[in-house]
KEKETOR-901827 format. One record per residue: y, z, x of N, C-alpha, C in turn. Coordinates in pm, 1 decimal, always signed. Example, Ala and Ser with C-alpha at 12.3 -4.5 7.8 and 13.67 -1.06 7.14 Angstrom:
// KEKETOR-901827
R        n_v        n_w        n_u       ca_v       ca_w       ca_u        c_v        c_w        c_u
R     -569.0     +780.0    +1319.0     -450.0     +780.0    +1230.0     -330.0     +780.0    +1320.0
R     -225.0     +708.0    +1285.0     -106.0     +714.0    +1367.0       +3.0     +787.0    +1290.0
This chain:
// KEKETOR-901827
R        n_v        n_w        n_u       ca_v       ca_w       ca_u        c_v        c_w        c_u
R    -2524.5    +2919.0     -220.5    -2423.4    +2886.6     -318.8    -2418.7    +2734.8     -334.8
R    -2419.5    +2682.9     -466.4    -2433.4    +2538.8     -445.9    -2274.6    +2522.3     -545.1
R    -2243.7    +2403.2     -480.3    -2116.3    +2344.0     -557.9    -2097.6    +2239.1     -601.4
R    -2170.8    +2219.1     -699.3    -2166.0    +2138.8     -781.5    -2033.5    +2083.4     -858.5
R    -2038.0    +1955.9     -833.6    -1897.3    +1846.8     -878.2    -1911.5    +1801.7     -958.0
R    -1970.5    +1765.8     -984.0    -2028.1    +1659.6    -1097.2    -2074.1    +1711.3    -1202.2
R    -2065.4    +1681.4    -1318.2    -2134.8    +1676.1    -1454.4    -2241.2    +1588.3    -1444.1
R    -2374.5    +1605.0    -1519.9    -2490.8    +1526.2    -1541.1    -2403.5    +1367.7    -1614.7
R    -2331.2    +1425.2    -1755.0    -2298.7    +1203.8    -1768.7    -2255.9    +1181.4    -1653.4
R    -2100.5    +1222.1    -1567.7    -2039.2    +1177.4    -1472.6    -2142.8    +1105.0    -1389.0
R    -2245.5    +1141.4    -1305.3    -2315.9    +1146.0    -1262.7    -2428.7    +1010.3    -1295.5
R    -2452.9     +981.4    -1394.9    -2522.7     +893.5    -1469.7    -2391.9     +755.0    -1463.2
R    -2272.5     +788.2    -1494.5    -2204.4     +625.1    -1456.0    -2191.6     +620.3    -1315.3
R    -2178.6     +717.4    -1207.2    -2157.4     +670.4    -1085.9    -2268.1     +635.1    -1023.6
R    -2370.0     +689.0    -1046.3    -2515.4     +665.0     -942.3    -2550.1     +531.0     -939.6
R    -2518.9     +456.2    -1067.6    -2566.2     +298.7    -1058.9    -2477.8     +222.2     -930.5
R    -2325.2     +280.3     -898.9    -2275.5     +205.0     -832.2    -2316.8     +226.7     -683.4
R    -2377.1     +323.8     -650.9    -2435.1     +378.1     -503.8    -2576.8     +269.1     -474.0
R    -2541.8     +177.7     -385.9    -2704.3      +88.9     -320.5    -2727.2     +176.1     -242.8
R    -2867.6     +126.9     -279.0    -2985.6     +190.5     -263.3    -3023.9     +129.9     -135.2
R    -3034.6     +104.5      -41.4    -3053.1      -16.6     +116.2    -3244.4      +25.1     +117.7
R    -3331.4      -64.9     +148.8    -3416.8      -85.7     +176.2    -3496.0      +80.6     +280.1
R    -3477.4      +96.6     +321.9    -3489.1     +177.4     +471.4    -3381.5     +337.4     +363.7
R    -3311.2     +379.4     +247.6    -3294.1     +461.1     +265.1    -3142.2     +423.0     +169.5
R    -3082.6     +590.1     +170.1    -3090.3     +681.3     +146.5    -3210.9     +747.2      -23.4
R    -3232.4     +870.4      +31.7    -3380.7     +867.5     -118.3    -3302.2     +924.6     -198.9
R    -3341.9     +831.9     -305.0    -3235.4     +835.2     -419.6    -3198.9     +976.6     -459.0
R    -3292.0    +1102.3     -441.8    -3246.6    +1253.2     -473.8    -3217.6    +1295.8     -380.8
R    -3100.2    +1231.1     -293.9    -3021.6    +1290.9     -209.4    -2882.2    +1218.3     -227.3
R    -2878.5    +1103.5     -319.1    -2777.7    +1054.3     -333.3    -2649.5    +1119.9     -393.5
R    -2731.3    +1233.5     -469.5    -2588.5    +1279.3     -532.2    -2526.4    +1347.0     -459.7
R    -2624.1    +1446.1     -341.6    -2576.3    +1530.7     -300.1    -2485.5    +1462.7     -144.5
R    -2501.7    +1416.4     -148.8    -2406.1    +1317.8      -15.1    -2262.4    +1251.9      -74.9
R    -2288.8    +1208.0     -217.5    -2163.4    +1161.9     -303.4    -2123.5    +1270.3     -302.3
R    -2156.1    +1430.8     -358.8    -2077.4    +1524.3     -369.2    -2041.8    +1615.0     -272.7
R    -2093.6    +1563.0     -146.0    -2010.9    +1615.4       +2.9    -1861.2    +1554.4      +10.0
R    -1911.9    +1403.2      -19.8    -1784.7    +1265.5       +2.5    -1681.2    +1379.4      -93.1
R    -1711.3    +1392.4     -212.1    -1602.4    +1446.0     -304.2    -1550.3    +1592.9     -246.5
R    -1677.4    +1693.0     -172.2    -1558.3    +1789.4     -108.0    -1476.4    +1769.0      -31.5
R    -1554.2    +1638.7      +73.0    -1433.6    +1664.5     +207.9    -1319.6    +1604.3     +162.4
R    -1298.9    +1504.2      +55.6    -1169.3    +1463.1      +62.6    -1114.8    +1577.3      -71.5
R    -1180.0    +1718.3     -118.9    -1096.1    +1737.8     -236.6    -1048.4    +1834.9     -182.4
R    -1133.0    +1898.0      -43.7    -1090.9    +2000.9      +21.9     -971.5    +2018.1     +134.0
R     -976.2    +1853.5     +191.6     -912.2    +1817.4     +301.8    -1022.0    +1863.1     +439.7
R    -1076.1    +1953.7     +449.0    -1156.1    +1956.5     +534.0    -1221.0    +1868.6     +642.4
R    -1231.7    +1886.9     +728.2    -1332.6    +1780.1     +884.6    -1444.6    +1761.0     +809.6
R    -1548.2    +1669.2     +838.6    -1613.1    +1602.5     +825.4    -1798.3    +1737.1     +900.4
R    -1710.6    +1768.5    +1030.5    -1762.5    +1843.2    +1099.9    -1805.1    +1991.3    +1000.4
R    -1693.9    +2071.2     +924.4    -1702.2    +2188.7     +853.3    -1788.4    +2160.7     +727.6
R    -1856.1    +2053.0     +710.3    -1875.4    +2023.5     +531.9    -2004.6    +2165.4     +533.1
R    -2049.7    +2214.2     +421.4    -2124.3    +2262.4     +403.6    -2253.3    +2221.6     +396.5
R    -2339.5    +2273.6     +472.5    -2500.6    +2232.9     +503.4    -2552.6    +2156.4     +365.5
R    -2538.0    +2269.6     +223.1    -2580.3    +2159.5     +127.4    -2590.1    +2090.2      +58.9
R    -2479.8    +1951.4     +176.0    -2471.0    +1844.7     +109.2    -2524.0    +1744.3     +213.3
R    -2594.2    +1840.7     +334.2    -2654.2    +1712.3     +361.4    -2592.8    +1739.3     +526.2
R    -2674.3    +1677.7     +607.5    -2553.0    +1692.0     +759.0    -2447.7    +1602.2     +740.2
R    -2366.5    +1698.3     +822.0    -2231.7    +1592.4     +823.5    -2240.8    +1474.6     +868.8
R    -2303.8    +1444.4     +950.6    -2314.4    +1317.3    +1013.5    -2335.1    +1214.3     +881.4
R    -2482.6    +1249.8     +838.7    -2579.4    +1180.1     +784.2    -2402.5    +1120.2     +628.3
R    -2359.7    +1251.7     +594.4    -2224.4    +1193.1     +492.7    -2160.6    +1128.5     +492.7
R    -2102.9    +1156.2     +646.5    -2012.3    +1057.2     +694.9    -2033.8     +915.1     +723.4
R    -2136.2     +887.8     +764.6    -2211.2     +762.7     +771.9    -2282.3     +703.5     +628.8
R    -2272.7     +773.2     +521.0    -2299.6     +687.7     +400.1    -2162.4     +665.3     +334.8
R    -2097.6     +763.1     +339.2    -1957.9     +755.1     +317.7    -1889.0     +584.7     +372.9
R    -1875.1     +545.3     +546.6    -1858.9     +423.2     +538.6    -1947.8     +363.3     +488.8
R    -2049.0     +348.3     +480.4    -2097.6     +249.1     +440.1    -2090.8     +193.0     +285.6
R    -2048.9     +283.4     +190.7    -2010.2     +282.4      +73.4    -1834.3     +242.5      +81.7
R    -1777.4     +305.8     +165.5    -1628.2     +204.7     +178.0    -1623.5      +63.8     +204.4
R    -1746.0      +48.5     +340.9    -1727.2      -88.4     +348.2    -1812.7     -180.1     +260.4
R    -1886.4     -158.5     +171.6    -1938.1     -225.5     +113.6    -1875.6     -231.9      -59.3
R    -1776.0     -189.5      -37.6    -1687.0     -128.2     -186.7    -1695.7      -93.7     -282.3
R    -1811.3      -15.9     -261.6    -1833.3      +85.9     -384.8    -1728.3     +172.1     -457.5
R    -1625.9     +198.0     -342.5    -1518.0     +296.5     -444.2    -1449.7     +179.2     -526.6
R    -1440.1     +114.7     -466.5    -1310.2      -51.7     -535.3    -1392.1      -54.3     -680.7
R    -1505.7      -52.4     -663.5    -1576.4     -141.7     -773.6    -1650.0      -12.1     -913.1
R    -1623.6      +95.5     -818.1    -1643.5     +256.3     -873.4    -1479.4     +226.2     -969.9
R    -1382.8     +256.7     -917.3    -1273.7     +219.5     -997.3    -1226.8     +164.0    -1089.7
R    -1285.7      +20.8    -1078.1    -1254.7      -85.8    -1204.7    -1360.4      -72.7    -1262.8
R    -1461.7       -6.7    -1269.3    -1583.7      +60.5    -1341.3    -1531.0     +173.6    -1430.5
R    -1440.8     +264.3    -1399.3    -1413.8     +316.9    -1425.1    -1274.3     +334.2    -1549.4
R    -1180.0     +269.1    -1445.4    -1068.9     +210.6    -1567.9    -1147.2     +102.1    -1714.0
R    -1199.3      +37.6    -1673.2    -1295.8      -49.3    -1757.2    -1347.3      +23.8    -1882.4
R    -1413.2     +182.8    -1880.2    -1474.0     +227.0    -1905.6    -1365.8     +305.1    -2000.1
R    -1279.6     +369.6    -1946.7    -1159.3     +425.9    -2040.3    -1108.1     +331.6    -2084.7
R    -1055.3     +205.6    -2025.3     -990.6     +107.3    -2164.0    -1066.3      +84.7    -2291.0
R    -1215.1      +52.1    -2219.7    -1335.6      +31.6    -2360.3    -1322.1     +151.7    -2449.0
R    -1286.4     +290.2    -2438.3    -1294.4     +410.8    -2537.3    -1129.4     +418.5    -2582.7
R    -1047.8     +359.9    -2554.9     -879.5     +365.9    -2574.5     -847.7     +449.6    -2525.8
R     -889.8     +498.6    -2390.9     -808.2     +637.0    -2360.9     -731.6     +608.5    -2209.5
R     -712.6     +489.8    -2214.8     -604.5     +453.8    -2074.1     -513.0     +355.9    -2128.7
R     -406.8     +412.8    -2078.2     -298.3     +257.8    -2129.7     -245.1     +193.8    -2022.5
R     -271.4      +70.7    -1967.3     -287.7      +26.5    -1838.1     -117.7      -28.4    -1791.0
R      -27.0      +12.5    -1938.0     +120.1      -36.1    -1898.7     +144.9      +33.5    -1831.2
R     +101.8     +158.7    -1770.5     +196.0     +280.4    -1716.4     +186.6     +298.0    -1640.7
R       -3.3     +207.1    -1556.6      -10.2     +237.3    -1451.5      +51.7      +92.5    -1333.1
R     +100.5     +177.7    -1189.8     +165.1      +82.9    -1092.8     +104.4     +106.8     -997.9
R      +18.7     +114.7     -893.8       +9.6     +113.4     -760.0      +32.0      +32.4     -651.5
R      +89.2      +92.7     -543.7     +129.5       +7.5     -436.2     +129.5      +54.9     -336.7
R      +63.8      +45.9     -217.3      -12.8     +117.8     -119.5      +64.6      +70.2      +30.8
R     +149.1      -32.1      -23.4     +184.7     -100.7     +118.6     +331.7      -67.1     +141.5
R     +319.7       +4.6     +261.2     +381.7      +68.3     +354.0     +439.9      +11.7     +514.2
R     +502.2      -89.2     +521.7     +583.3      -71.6     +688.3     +632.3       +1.0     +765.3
R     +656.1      +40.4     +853.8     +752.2     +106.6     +882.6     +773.8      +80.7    +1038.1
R     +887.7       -9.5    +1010.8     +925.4      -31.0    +1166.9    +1034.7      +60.7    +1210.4
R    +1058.8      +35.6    +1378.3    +1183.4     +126.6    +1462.0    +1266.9      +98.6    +1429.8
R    +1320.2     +256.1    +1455.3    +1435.1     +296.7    +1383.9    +1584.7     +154.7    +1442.6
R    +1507.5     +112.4    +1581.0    +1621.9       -7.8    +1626.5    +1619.0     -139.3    +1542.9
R    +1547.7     -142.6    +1438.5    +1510.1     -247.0    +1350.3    +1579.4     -265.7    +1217.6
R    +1654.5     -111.9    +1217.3    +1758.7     -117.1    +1079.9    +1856.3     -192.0    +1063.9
R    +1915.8     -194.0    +1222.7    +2070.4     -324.7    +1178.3    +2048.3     -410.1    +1317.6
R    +2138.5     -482.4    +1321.9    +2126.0     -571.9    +1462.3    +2269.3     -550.1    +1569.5
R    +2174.3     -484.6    +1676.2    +2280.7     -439.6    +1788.3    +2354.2     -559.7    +1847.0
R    +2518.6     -560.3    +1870.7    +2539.4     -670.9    +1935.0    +2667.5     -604.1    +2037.9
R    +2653.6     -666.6    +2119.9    +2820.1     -629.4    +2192.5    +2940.5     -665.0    +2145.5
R    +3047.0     -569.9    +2169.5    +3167.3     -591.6    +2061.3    +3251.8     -740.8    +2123.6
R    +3201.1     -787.5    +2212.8    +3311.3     -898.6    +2225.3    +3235.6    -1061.9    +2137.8
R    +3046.3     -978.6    +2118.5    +2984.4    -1118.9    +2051.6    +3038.1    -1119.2    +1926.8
R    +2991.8     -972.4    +1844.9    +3092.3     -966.1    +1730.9    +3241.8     -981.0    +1708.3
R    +3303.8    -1027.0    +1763.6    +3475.6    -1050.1    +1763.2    +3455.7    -1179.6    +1815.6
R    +3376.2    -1254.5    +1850.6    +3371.6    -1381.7    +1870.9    +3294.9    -1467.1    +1722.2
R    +3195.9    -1404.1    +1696.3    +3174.7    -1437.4    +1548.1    +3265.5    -1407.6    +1431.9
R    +3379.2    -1331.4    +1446.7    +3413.6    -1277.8    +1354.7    +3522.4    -1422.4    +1341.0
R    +3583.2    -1434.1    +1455.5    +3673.5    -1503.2    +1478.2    +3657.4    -1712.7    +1479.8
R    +3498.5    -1708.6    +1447.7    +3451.9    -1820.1    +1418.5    +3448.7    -1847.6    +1268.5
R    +3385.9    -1735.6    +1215.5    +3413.9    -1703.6    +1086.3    +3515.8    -1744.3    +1015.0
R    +3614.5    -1678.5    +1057.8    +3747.7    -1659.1    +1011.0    +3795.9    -1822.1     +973.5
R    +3784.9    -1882.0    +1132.0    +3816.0    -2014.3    +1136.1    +3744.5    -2170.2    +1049.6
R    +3627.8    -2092.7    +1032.4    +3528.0    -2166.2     +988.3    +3618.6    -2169.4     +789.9
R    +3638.8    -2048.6     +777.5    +3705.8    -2007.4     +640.1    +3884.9    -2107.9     +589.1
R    +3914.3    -2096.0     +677.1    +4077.0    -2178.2     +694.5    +4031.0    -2352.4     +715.8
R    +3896.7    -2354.8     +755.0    +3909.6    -2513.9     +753.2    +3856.7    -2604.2     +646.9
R    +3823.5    -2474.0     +543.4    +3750.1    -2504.1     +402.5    +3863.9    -2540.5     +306.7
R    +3860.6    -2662.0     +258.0    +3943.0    -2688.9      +90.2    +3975.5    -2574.7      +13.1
R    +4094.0    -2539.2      -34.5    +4068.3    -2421.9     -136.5    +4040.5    -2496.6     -248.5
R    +3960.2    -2408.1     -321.2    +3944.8    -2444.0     -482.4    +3848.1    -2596.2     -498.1
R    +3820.2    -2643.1     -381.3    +3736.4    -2811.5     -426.4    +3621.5    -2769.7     -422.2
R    +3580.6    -2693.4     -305.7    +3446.1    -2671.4     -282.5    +3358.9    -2784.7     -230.6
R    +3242.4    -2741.2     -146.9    +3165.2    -2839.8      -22.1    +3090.6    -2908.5     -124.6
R    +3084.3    -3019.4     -113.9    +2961.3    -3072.9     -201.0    +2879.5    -3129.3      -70.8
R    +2734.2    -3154.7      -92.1    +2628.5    -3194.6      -15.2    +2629.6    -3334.2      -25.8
R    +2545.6    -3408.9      +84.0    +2542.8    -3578.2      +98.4    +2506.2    -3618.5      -64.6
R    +2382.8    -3516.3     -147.3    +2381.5    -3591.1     -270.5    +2482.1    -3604.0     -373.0
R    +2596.2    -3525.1     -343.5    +2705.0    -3486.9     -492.8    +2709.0    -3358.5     -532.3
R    +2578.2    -3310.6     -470.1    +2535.5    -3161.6     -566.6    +2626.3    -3054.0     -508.0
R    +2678.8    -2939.7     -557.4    +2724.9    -2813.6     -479.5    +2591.0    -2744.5     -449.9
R    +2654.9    -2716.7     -355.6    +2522.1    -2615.4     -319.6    +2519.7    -2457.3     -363.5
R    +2415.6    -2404.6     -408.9    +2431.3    -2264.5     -477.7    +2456.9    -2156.6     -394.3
R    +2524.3    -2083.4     -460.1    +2593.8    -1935.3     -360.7    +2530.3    -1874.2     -366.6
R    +2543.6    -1836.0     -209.8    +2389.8    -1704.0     -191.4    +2483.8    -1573.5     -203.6
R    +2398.7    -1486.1     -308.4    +2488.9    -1370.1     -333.3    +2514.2    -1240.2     -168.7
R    +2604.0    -1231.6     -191.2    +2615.9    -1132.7      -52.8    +2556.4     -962.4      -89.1
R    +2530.9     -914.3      +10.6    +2481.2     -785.5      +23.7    +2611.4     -679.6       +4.2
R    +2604.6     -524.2       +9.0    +2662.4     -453.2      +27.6    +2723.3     -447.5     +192.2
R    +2677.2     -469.4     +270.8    +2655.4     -483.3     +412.0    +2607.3     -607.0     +520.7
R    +2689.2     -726.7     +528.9    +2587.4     -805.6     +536.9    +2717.5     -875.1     +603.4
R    +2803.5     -810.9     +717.7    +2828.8     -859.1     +853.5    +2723.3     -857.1     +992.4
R    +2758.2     -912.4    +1086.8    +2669.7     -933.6    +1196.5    +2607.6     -812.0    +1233.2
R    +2733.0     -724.2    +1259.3    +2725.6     -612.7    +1338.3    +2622.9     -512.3    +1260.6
R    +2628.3     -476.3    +1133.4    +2591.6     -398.8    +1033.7    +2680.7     -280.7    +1049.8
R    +2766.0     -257.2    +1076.7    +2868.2     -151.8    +1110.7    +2971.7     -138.8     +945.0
R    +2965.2     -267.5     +886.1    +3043.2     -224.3     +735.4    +3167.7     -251.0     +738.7
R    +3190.1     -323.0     +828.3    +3351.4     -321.6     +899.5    +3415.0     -428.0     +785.9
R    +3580.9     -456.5     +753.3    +3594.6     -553.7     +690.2    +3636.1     -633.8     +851.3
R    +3562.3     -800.4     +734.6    +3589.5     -878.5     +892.2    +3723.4     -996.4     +836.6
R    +3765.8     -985.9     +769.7    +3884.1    -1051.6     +715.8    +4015.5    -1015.1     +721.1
């Protein structure tokens, strides 16, 4: 049973982007190793299960990086968008991608403090507030006021939401 992915054009814009390395792979095996790459990731499948004919798994998996690290998909892509903007059939306002992802511990959401540090800040605060001019406002050594940094929804020490006034 063969499973064929590809269309013959399809096939004809991607093959140019696949190098060719000195020592190998022969070029009539190229497709069939590109169209392993395209089952295992369309299948989700191991690397280990691919079907015999596309080639050993090994031999896929190992052209596979070597086509990541040498960026053939990156450059497969903007080959590609390139290719639909040139025919008008992509409209590039709509598209957004953004791949970057953090994700720190969960102890990283607010900042833990002991309740007597927070009631000691609160109470510096406070004081810091009563020793301010009403209505003149701080000006800096040049004359200038300095600009107000807008406050958060949440944006006491503790992160607890508390009113501290």
């Amino acid at each position: 049973m063969t499973r064929v992915q590809l269309t013959d054009p399809e096939w004809e814009f991607i093959g140019p982007y696949l190098p060719i390395g000195e020592y190998g792979p022969y070029p009539g095996r190229l497709r069939q190793q590109f169209e392993g790459v395209i089952w295992r990731f369309k299948t989700g499948g191991q690397w280990r299960e691919m079907p015999t004919e596309f080639g050993a798994w090994s031999t896929v998996h190992n052209r596979f990086r070597q086509w990541r690290d040498a960026g053939v998909f990156e450059a497969l892509l903007e080959g590609l968008i390139a290719e639909a903007a040139k025919r008008g059939e992509v409209d590039l306002s709509l598209v957004s991608i953004d791949s970057t992802t953090a994700r720190a511990h969960h102890d990283a959401a607010g900042m833990h403090l002991d309740e007597d540090v927070v009631t000691a800040l609160e109470k510096a605060a406070a004081e810091e507030e009563k020793a301010r001019p009403k209505g003149a406002g701080s000006k800096n050594q040049e004359g200038r006021r300095p600009k107000a940094i807008p406050r958060g929804k949440n944006d006491d020490a503790s992160g607890a939401g508390g009113n501290s006034g």
